[in-house]
NUMARDREN-316337 format. One record per residue (C-alpha): x, y, z. Coordinates in steps of 0.1 Angstrom, whole numbers, plus 5000, padded with zeros to 4 digits. Example, Ala and Ser with C-alpha at 12.3 -4.5 7.8 and 13.67 -1.06 7.14 Angstrom:
! residues 2
512349555078
513749895071
END
This chain:
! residues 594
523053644897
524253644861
526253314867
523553164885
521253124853
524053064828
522652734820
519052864812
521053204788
522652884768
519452684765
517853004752
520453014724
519352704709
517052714678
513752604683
513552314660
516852164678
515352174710
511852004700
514551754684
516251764721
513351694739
512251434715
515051244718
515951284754
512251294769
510351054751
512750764725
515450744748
513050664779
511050454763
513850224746
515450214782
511750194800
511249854771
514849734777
514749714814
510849554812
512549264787
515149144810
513049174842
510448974827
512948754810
514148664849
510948644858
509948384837
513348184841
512548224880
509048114873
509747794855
512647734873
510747734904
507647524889
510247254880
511547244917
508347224925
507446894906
510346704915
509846834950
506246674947
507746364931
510346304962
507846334988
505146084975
508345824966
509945925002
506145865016
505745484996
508945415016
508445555047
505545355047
507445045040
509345095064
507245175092
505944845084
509244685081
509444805115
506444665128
506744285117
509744315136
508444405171
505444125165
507043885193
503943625178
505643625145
509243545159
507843235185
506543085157
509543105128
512443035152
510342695162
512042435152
509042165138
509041805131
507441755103
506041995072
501841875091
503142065122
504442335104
501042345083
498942335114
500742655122
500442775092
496942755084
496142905125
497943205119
501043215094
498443245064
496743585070
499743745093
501043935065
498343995038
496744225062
499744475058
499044475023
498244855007
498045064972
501745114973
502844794984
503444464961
504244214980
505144095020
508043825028
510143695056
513143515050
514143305073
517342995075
514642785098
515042495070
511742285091
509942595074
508142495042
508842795020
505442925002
504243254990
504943465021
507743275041
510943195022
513642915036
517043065026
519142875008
521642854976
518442914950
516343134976
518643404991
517543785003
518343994979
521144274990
522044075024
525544175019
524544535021
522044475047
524644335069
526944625064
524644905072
523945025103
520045045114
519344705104
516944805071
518144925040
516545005004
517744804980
516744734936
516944374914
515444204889
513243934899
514243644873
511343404879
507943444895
504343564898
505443924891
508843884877
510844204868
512144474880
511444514921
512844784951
512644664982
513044785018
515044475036
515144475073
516544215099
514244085126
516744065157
513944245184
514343965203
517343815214
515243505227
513843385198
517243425180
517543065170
517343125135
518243455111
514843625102
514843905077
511644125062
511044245022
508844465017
508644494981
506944834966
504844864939
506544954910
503545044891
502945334914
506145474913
506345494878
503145624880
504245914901
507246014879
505245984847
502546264866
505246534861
506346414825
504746734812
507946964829
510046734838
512146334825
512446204858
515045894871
515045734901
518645674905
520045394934
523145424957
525345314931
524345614907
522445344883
518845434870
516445204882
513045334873
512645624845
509245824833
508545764797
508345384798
507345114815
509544784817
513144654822
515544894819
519444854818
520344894856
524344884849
523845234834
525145504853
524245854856
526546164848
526246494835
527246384801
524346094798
521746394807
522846604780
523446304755
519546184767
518146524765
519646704738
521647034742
518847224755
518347044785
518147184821
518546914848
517446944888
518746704912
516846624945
518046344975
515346104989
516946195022
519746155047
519045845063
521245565060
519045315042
518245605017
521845745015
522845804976
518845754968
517546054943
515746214919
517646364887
515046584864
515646654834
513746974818
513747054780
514447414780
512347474743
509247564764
511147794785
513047964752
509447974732
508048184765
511248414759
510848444720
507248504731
507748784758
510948974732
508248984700
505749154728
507849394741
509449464705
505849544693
504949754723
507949904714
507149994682
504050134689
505650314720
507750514698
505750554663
502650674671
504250894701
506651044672
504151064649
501651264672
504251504682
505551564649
502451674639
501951934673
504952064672
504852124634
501952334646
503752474672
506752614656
505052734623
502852994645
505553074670
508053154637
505153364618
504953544658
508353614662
508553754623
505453974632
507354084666
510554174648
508454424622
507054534654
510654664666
511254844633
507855054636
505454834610
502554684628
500954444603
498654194614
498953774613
496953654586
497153264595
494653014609
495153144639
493452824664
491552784696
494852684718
497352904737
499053014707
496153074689
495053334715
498053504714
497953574681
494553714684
496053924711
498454014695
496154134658
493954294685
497254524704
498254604666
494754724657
494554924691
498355064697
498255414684
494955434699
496355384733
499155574730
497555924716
493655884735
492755614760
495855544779
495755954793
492055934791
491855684819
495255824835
492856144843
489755924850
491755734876
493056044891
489056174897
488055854907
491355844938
490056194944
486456134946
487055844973
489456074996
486656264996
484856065007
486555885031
487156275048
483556295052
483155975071
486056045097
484456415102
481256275111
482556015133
484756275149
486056045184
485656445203
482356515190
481156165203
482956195236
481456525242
477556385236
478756115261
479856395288
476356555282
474056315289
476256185319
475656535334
471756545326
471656175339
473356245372
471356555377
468256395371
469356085392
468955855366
471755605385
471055295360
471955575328
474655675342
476055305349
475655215309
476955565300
480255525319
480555195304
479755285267
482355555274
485155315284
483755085256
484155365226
487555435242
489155135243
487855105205
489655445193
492755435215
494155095215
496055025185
498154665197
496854385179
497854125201
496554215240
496353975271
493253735272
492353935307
491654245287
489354135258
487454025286
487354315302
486154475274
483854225262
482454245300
481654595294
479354555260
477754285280
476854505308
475354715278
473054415267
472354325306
470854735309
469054645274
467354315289
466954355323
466554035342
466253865316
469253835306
472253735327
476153615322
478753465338
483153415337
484653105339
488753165332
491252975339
494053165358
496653055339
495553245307
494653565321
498153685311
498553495275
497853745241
495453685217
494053885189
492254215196
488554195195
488253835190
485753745221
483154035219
482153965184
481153605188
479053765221
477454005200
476853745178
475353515202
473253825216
471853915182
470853595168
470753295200
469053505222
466653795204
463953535203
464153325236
461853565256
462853485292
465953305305
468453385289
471953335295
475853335280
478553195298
482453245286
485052995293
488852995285
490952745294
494552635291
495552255289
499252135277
498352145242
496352455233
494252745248
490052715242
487853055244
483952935240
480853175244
478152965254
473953065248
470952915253
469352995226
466952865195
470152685179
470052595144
470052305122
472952115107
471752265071
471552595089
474752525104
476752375076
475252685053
476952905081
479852755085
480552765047
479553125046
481953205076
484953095052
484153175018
485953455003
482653624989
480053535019
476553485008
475053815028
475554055051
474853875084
477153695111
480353975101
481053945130
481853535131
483853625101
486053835111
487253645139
487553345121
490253625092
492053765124
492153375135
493553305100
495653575096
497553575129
498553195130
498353075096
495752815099
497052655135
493952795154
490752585149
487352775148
484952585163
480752675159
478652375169
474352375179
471352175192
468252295177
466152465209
469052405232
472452585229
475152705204
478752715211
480852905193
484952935202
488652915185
491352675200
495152785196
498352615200
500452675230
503052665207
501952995189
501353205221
503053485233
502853585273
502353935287
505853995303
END
């Protein structure tokens, strides 16, 4: 045992002030510097997670509305090309420009402005039909008027294909991207080679890419890895540059944090994508802002803590010195008192305690401590007295004997009903004085709680009455002694005293899998749920209210006290109607009469 505690003999050997230091240290600056520590570089992450994601997000956002403007285009590339109308008429072969003109004006005019949308610029076919006059929607190819990226188109597979230019001349001259498609649906109309532009509006796109300028520097960046349109500006821009790592960084500065994200996998956007370029400042500011926070936390984590204790355990350790000082004259025989501020705290008080044993010691020693020695002794003699005279007067012989004397003047006198209750109060009182097991099969308490009931049936008459209802299979299982006839008595006294005719108590125990349930059933007045309640809290209170329902209360301490809260006493009532009052135990805690 000495070996055990070896740790706690060595802490004991420390000086006071080195432990306070000890826990000081260990329990409160070391904690919270870890604690602050561990909080910095989780929320550092956090943030970098944060803004990391948020910049995903935008060029997410920024892909889909681009990938949407060309899905759209070419969707619509795709339907010009199945308009069988449209093919009949370009792959006629006409004799003069008035024929062609006729046509036009019936139906070439309006064919394609009413494909026309927000995010589309402008409509053409191209076609090598040279009786075609070529005008603002249908182009004749030729040396001067060829499709842009027809080389590509023709070695891509699909038969459409993004491509970017600069338009030299025109309405809208400048820079353009265009979805190109070839128009071979129909192999009878295949006279003459037909191909689709679908030219987007540029306008829109750089609108898009300037929406997320706040996070990010976006670039729409081509097949060939060339910039084509860039947020920040609008106009021209030099579409031999390519794009590398070492042009971000050069663009952006050191700080810069770049996101890549492809339009898609399809093969007329294969190479197409989105390179975002973040300026990292904002994020480091957010960092410098969340260090100085948690440095100033911090601080005020640790000085104010450290100041506060200083201060209490100051107090602490002067009174506990000027104590153990006072204790050590103690030990050599001089008993003076503390004369400090003395406090209202735990300390304080045991200084005054300890002033108050000084002022009192010899006083114990040489008077009161053998004065109440004696008076203890008297008092321990006075109760044995007592308690003598109590078990002479209820001498178990002398009350047998009374029994035996009225049983011979009843049967003398013929008095049969007397002599019926006599013989049963007789086997009642026995079974009180002579049975000492505390545990005894449910089919005695019965038994003997049938017998005080045959007492109450003499006392009413017929106006009283009872009946059995027991299940067979927990005749033989123990239960405490003298836990049915109480909550009988009870119902007897107080459900029935005032019903004046009719009345009636039924018990009922029965065993299911789970648990074994006693109830004693009356029709009595019942009680209230205020009444109730009040009862209920009386039954379990360690200092009940009054005198009344001892009975209830000592079933519900043998219930208690013989399986450790498992058994549930129940006590439930309609006003006018019935009470019920019972216990249910576990199976589980049972024991069976062998």
């Amino acid at each position: 045992m000495r070996h055990k505690f070896w740790m706690f003999r060595n802490v004991n050997d420390i000086p006071l002030r080195s432990k306070f230091l000890l826990i000081y240290v260990l329990s409160i600056l070391l904690p919270v510097i870890t604690i602050n520590i561990f909080f910095y570089q989780r929320t550092s992450a956090d943030i970098k997670i944060r803004e990391q994601e948020n910049l995903r997000k935008s060029i997410d956002r920024a892909a889909g509305e681009l990938l949407g403007m060309i899905d759209e285009s070419v969707a619509l590339s795709r339907i010009i090309a199945a308009d069988d109308s449209l093919y009949e008429l370009l792959d006629r072969t006409y004799r003069s420009p008035v024929d062609y003109y006729n046509e036009y004006h019936a139906f070439l005019r309006d064919k394609l402005t009413r494909y026309m949308s927000a995010n589309i610029l402008e409509v053409r076919i191209y076609t090598k039909n040279d009786t075609i006059q070529t005008g603002s929607h249908y182009i004749v190819m030729n040396d001067k008027n060829n499709l842009p990226g027809l080389k590509q188109l023709k070695s891509t597979s699909g038969g459409i294909l993004v491509v970017d230019y600069i338009e030299p001349s025109g309405f809208n001259a400048g820079r353009r991207i265009s979805v190109i498609g070839k128009m071979d649906t129909y192999t009878s109309y295949a006279n003459y080679a037909k191909y689709s532009k679908i030219d987007l509006e540029v306008s829109r796109i750089y609108s898009i890419l300037n929406r997320e300028s706040d996070s990010l520097q976006l670039r729409l960046v081509d097949s060939n890895n060339r910039t084509v349109v860039s947020s920040g500006e609008f106009g021209d821009s030099d579409l031999s540059q390519t794009i590398d790592d070492d042009s971000i960084t050069k663009a952006s500065g050191n700080s810069a944090y770049a996101l890549e994200k492809s339009l898609g996998n399809l093969a007329y956007l294969k190479g197409w994508k989105l390179i975002g370029v973040a300026d990292t400042r904002h994020l480091d500011h957010l960092l410098q802002e969340a260090r100085n926070s948690i440095l100033g936390l911090l601080a005020i984590s640790i000085v104010v803590p450290s100041v506060l204790i200083y201060i209490i355990l100051r107090s602490y350790h002067y009174r506990i010195r000027k104590l153990s000082r006072h204790m050590e004259k103690v030990r050599n025989e001089r008993f003076d008192l503390i004369e400090i501020q003395e406090g209202r705290d735990e300390i304080g008080g045991l200084i005054r305690t300890f002033n108050i044993m000084i002022g009192k010691i010899h006083t114990l020693i040489n008077d009161v401590y053998k004065l109440e020695i004696r008076q203890k002794d008297l008092e321990l003699d006075q109760v044995r007295t007592e308690l003598s005279m109590l078990q002479s007067q209820m001498n178990p012989h002398f009350l047998f004997n009374t029994l035996n004397a009225l049983l011979v003047v009843s049967t003398k006198n013929g008095y049969t009903e007397v002599i019926e209750i006599i013989k049963s109060l007789s086997k009642l009182m026995r079974q009180l004085l002579s049975h000492s097991d505390n545990l005894i099969p449910l089919q005695e308490e019965l038994q003997f709680t049938n017998l005080y009931l045959q007492i109450e049936k003499f006392r009413f008459g017929e106006l009283f009455d009872y009946t059995f209802e027991v299940d067979p299979d927990a005749a033989s299982l123990l239960i405490p002694r003298m836990s049915i006839q109480p909550l009988v008595e009870n119902a007897c006294k107080h459900g029935l005293q005032a019903r004046k005719n009719g009345r009636q108590i039924k018990i009922t125990a029965s065993r299911n899998a789970s648990e074994l349930v006693i109830q004693v059933i009356d029709n009595g007045i019942g009680m209230d749920a205020g009444r109730l309640t009040e009862l209920l809290r009386d039954i379990r209170s360690e200092r009940p209210g009054n005198g009344e329902h001892v009975g209830l209360r000592n079933v519900y301490r043998r219930l208690e006290l013989f399986y450790e809260g498992n058994a549930i006493f129940d006590l439930s009532s309609v006003p006018g109607k019935e009470t019920i009052a019972g216990y249910r135990i576990p199976i589980s805690r049972l024991q069976q009469k062998k």
